[in-house]
N, C-alpha and C positions, 0 to 999 in steps of 0.2 A: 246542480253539480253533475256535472255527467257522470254514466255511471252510479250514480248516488241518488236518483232522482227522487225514489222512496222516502230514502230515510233525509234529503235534505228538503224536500219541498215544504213551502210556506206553514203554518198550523193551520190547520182547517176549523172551519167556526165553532165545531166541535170540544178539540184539542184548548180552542184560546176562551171560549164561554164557558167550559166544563169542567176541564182535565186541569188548565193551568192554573184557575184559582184553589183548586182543592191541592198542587202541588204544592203551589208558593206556602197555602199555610200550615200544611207538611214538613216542609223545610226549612218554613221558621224554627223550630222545635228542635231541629239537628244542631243546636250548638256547641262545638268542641267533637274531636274526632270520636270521641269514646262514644260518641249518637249517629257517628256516620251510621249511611244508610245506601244498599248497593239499588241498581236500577233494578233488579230482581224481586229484592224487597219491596221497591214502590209498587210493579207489577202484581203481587202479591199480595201486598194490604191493599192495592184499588180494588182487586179481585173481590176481595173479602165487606168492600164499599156494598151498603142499599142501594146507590143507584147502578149498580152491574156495567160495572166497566167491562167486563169478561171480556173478552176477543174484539176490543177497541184498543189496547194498547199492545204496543211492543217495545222489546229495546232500544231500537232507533230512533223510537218516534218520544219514548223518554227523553234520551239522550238530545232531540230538535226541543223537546220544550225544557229542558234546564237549560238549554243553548240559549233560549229567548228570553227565559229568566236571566240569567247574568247578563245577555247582553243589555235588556231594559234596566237596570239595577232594583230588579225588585227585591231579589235576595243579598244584600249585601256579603261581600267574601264569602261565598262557594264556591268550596275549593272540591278537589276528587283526590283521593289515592285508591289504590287498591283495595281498601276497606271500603271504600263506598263516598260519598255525598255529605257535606258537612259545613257549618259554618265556623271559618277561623277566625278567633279574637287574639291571637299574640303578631303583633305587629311584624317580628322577625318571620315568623311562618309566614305571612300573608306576601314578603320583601320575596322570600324565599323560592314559594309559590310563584310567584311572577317571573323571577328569574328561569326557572325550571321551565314555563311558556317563553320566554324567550329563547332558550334554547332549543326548544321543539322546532320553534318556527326557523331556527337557522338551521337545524341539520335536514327541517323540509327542503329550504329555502337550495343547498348545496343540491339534494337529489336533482332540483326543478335546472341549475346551473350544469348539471351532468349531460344533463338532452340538451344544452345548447350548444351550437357549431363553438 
C-alpha cells in the first residue's frame, strides 16, 4: 500500500512461524469485551515472553498480523473497540460490529469519490 509499505507488507517468516501462533492462542482467551486486550498490551506481554520478542514487534506490524488472523478465520469474531481486541459471542454485537465496517468502508469509499473528476 503505498505510503504504508511498513506496516502493510506481507508477514515475514518470522511474524507467521513465530509471532502469529503465539497470537492466535493469546487471543483465544479474550472472550467477551471485559478480556479485551489493546495492541500495547500484546507488545508488552510478548515483551515479557522467554523467547524475547523485544524490538521485533510494533504496532503496525501487530495491527498486519490480527489483520491475517481475521482475515484467514483463525480467530473467529474479533472484533476492536477502543478497549482493545476481543472475541464477541452476542450475535447482535457481532450484526452491529459489521454494520459499523460497513460504514467505514462508505465514508472511505465518499473521500476516494471526492478526488474523482
Amino acid at each position: 500500500m503505498i505510503g504504508f509499505e511498513e506496516q502493510t507488507k506481507p508477514l515475514t517468516d518470522w511474524e507467521r512461524d513465530h509471532l502469529l501462533p503465539v497470537m492466535v492462542h493469546g487471543l483465544k482467551t479474550k472472550v467477551g469485551q471485559e478480556k479485551a486486550i489493546t495492541s500495547s498490551e500484546i507488545i508488552n506481554a510478548l515483551r515479557r515472553d522467554p523467547y524475547n520478542y523485544k524490538g521485533k514487534v510494533n504496532g503496525a506490524r501487530i495491527r498486519k498480523v490480527i489483520n491475517h488472523i481475521r482475515i484467514k478465520g483463525l480467530v473467529q469474531n474479533l472484533v476492536a473497540n477502543s478497549k482493545g481486541y476481543y472475541i464477541e459471542t452476542d450475535v447482535q454485537a457481532i450484526e452491529n460490529y459489521k454494520q459499523s465496517l460497513r460504514d467505514r468502508i462508505a465514508s472511505i469509499q465518499a473521500v476516494l469519490n471526492s478526488f474523482e473528476p
